[in-house]
C-alpha positions in Angstrom: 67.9 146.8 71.1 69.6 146.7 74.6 73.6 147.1 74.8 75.7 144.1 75.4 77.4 144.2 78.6 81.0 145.4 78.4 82.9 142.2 79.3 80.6 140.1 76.8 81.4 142.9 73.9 84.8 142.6 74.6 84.8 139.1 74.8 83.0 138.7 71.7 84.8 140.8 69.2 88.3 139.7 70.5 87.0 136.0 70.2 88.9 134.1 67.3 88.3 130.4 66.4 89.6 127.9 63.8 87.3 126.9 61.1 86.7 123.5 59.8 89.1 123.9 57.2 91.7 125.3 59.2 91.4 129.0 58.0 91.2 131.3 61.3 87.7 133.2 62.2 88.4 136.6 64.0 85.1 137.5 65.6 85.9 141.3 64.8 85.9 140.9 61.3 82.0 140.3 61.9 81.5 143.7 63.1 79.4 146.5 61.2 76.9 144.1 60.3 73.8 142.9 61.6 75.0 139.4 63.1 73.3 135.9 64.1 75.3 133.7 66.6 74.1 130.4 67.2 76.1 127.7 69.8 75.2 124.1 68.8 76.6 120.4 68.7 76.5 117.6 66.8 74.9 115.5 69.3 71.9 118.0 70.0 69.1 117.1 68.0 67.1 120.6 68.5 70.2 122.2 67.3 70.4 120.2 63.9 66.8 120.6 63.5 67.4 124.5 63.7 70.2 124.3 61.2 68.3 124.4 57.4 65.9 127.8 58.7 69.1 129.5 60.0 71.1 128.4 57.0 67.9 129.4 54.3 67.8 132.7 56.6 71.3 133.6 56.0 71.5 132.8 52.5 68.4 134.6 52.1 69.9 137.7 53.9 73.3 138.1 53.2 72.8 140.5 49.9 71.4 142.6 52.8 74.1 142.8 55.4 73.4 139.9 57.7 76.3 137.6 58.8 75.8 133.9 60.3 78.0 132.3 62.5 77.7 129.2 64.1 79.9 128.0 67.1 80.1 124.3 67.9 80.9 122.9 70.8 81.2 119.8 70.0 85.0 118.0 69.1 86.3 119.0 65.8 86.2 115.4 64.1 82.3 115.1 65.0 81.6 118.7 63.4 83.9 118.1 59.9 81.9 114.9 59.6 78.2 116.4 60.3 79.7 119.6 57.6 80.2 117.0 55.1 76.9 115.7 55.3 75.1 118.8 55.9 75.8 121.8 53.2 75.5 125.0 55.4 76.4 128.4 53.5 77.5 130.3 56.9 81.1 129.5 58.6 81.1 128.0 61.6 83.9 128.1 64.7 85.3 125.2 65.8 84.5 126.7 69.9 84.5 124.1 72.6 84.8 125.0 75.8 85.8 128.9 74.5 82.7 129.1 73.1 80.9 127.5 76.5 82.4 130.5 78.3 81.6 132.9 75.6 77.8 132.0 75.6 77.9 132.3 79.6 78.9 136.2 79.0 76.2 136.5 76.0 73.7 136.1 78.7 74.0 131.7 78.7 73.9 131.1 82.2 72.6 127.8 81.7 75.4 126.4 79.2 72.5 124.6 77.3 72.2 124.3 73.4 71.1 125.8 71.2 71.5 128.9 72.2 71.4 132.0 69.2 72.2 135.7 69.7 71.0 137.9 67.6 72.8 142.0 67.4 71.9 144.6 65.0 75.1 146.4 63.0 76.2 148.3 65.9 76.3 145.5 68.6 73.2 146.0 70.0 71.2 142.8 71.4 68.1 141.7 69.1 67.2 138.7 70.4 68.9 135.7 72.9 67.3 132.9 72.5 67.8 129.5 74.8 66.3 126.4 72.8 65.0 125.7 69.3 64.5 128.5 67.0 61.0 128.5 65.1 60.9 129.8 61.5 58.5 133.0 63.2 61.4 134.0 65.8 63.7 133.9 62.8 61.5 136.4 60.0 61.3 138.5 62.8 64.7 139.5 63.1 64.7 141.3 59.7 
């Protein structure tokens, strides 16, 4: 795994966002465990499509460790609705344009969705992925 650079470590594990149900996520309490970020909206259909193989991959993982977050960037109303009609087992960070910047430094120069980072339990960089995940790219992270 490569290191992160030091501005998008610190970035990272200072991050904090609000969850759907108002309940604050601090980034750093993340840390010491192998961890899956994915950035995704609402209105991106690769990113929904993505959703149910991250989801089975974290729920299939997380007696071992692993940690899912997802970040939307998307407005808060549109991603409570989609989380009511979507069960997903990992939290996910309401992120908007914090999260937009906070992809940029994870390597996102692009801005586009989705965009997943994966780091093992020490912070090191496992995969960055721009686009749809397939279900290969995911196994492969174990």
């Amino acid at each position: 795994p490569h290191a992160l650079a030091a501005d998008a470590t610190q970035a990272l594990w200072s991050s904090e966002f609000t969850l759907p149900s108002g309940e604050p996520l601090a980034m750093s309490s993340l840390q010491g465990h192998p961890l899956v970020i994915n950035f995704w909206a609402t209105w991106c259909p690769p990113c929904v499509e993505e959703m149910p193989l991250i989801d089975a991959f974290f729920r299939q993982n997380k007696q071992n460790g692993w940690q899912v977050v997802g970040l939307a960037i998307d407005q808060p109303s549109r991603v409570r609705q989609y989380l009511s009609q979507n069960a997903i087992s990992y939290p996910v960070g309401l992120a908007g344009m914090t999260g937009t910047n906070l992809g940029r430094l994870l390597g996102n120069e692009q801005g586009g969705l989705p965009f997943t980072v994966v780091l093992d339990a020490y912070g090191g960089l496992i995969q960055r992925k721009l686009g749809k995940l397939s279900a290969q790219e995911i196994q492969a992270w174990v």
